[in-house]
DSSP file (Angstrom, degrees, kcal/mol; ACC not computed):
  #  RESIDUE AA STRUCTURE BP1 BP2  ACC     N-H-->O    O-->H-N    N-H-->O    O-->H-N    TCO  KAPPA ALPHA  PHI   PSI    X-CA   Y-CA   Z-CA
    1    1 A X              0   0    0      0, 0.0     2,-0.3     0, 0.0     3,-0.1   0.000 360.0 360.0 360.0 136.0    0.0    0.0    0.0
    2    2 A X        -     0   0    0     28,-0.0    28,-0.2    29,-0.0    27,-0.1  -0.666 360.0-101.2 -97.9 134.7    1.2    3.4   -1.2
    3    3 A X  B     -a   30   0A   0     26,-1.3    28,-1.4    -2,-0.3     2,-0.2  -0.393  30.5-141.4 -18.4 137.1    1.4    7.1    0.6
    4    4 A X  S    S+     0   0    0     26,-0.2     2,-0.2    27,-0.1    -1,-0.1  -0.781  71.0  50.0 -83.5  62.0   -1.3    8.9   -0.7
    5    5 A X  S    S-     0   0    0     -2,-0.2    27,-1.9    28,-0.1     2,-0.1  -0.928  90.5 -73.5 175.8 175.8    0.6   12.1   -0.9
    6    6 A X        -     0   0    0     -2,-0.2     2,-0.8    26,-0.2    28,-0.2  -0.307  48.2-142.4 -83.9 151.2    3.7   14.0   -2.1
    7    7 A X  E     -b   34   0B   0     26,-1.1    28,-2.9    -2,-0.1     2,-0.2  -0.867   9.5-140.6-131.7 146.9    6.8   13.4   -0.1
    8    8 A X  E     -b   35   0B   0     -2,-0.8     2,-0.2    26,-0.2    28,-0.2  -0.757  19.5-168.7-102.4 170.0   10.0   15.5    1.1
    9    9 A X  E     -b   36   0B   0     26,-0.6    28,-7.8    -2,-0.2     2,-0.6  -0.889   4.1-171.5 177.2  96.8   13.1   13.6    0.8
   10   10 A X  E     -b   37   0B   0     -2,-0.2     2,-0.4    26,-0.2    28,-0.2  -0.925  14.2-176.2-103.9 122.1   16.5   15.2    2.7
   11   11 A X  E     -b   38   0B   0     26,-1.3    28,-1.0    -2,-0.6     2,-0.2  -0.962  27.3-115.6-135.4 155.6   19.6   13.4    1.9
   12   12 A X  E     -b   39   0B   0     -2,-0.4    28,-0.2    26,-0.2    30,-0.1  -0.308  19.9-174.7 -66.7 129.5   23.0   13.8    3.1
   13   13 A X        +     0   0    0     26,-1.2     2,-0.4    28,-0.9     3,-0.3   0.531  64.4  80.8-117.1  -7.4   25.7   14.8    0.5
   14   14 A X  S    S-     0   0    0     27,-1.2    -1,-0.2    25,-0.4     3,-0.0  -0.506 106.3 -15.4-107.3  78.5   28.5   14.5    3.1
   15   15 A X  S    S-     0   0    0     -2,-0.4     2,-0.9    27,-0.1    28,-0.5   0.294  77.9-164.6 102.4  61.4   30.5   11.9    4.4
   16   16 A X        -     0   0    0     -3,-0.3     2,-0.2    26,-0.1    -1,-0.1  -0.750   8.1-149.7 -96.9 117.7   27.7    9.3    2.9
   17   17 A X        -     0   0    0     -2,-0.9    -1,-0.0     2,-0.1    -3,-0.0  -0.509  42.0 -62.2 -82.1 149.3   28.5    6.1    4.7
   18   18 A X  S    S+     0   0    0     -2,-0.2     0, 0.0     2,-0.0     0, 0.0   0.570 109.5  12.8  14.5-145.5   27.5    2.7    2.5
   19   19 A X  S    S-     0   0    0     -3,-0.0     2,-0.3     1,-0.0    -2,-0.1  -0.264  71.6-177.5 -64.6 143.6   24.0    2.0    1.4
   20   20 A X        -     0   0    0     -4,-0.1    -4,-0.0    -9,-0.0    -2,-0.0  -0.857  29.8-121.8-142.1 106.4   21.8    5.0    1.9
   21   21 A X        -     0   0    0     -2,-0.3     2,-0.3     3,-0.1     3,-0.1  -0.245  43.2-178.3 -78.9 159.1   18.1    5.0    1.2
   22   22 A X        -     0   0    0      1,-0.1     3,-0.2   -11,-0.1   -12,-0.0  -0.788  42.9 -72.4-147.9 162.6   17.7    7.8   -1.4
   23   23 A X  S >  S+     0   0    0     -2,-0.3     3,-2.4     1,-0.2     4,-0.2   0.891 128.7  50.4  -0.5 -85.9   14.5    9.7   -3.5
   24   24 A X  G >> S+     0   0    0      1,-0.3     3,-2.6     2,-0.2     4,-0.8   0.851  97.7  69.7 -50.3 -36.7   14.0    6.5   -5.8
   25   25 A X  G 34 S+     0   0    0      1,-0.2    -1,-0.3    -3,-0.2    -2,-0.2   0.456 103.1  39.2 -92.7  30.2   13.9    4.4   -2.9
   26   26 A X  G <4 S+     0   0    0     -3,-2.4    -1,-0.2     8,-0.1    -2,-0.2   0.029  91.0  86.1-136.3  14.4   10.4    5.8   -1.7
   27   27 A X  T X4 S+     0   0    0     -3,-2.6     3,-0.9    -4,-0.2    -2,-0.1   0.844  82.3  57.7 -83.7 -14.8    8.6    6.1   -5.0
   28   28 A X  T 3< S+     0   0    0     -4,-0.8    -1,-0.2     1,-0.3     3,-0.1   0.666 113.3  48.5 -77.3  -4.8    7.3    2.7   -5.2
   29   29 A X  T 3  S+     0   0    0      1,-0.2   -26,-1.3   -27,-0.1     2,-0.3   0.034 103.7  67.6-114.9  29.8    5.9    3.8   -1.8
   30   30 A X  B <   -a    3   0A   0     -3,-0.9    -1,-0.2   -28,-0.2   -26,-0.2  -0.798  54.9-158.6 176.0 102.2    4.3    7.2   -2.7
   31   31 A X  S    S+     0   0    0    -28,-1.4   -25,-0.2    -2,-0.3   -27,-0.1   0.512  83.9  47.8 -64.2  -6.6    1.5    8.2   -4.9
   32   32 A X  S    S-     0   0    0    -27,-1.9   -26,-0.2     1,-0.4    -2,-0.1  -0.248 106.5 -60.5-130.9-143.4    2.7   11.3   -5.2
   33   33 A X        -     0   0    0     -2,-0.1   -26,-1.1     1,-0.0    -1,-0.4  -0.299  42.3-152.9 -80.6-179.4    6.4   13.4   -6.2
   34   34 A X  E     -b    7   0B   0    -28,-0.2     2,-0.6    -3,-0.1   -26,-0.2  -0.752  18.5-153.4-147.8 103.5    8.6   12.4   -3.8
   35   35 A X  E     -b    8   0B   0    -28,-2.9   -26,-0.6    -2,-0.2     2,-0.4  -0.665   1.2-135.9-100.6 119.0   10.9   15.5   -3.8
   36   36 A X  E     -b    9   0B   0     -2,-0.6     2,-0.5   -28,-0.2   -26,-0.2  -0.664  15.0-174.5 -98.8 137.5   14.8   15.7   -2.8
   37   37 A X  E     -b   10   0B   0    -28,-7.8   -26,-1.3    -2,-0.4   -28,-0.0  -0.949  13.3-157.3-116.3 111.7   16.8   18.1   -0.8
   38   38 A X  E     -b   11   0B   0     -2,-0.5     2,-0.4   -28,-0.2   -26,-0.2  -0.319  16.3-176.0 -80.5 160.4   20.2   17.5   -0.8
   39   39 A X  E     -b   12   0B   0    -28,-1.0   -26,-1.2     2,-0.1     2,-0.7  -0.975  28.9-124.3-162.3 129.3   21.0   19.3    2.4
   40   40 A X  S    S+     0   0    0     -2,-0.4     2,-0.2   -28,-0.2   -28,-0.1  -0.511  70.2  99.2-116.6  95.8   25.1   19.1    2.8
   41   41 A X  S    S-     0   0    0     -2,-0.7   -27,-1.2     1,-0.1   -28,-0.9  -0.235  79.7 -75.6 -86.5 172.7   25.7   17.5    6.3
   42   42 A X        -     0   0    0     -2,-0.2     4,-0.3   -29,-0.2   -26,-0.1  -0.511  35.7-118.5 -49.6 150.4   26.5   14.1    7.2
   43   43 A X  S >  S+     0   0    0    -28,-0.5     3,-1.7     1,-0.2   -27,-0.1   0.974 116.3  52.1 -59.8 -55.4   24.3   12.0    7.1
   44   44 A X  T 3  S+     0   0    0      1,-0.2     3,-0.3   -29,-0.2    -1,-0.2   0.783 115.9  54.0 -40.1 -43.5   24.5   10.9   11.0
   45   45 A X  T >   +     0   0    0      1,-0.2     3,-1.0     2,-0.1     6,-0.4   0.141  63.9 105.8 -98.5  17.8   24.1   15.1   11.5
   46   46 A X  T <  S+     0   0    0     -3,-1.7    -1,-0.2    -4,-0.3    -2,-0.1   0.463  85.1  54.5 -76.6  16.3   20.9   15.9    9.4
   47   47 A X  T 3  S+     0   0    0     -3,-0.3     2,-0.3     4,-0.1    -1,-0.2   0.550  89.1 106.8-118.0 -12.6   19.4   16.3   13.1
   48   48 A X  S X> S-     0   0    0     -3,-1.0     2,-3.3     1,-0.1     3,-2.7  -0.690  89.3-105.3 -99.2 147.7   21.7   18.7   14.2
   49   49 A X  T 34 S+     0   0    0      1,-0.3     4,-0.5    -2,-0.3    -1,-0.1   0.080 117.6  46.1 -64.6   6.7   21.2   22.1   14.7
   50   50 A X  T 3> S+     0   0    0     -2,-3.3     4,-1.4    -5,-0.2    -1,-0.3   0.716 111.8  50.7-103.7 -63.8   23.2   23.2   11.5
   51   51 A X  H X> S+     0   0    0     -3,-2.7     4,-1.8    -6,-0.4     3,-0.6   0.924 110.5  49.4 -69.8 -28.6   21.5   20.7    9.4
   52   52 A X  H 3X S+     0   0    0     -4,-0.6     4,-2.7     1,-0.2     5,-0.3   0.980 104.3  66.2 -60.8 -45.7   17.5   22.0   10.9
   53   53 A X  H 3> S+     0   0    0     -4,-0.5     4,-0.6     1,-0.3    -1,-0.2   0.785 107.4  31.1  -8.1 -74.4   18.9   25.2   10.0
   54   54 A X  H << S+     0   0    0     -4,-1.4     3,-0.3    -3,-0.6    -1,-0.3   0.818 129.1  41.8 -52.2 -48.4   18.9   24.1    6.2
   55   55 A X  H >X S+     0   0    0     -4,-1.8     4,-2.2     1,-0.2     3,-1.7   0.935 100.3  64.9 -86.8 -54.4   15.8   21.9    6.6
   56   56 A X  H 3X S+     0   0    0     -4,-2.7     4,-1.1     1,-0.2    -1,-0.2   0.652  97.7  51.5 -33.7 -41.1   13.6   23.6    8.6
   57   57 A X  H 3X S+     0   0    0     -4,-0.6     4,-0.8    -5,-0.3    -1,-0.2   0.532 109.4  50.4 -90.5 -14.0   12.9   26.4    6.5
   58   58 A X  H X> S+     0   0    0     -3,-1.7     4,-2.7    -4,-0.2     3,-1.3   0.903 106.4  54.7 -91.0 -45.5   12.0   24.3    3.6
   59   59 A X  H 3X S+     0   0    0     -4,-2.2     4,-2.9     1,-0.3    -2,-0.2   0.932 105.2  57.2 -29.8 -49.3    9.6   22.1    5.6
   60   60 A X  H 3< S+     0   0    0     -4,-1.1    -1,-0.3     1,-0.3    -2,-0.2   0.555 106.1  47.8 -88.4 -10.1    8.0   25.2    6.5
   61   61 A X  H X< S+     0   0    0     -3,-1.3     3,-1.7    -4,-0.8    -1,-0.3   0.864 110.4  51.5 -43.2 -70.0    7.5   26.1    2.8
   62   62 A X  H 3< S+     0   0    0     -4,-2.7    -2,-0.2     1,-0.2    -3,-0.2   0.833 108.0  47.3 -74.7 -48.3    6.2   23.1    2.1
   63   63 A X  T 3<        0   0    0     -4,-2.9    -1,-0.2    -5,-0.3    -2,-0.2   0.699 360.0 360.0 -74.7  -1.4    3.6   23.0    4.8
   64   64 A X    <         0   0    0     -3,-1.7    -1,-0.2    -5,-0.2    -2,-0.2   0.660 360.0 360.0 -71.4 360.0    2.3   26.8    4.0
């Protein structure tokens, strides 16, 4: 069973350890775009207050 919606999609462009789930690997799960923001952190640091920085303000876009 699919999302029934559009998706945000933040990925790490720095320090990218091994396998990494990515864009592509939530469209079979998502009726709608599933849209990436490369956001350049680590991956392990897309929670820290540097990376919300980045992220936050696009979220907040996205939910107006």
């Amino acid at each position: 069973m699919a999302f029934v919606s559009a998706a945000l999609f933040f990925s790490s462009t720095n320090g990218r350890p091994g396998y990494i789930p990515n864009a592509e690997t939530w469209r079979p799960y998502v009726t709608g775009t599933v849209a990436d923001h490369q956001v350049g952190h680590e991956h392990n640091k897309l929670t820290s207050s540097q990376a919300l920085a980045v992220i936050g303000p696009i979220l907040a876009d996205y939910l107006r």
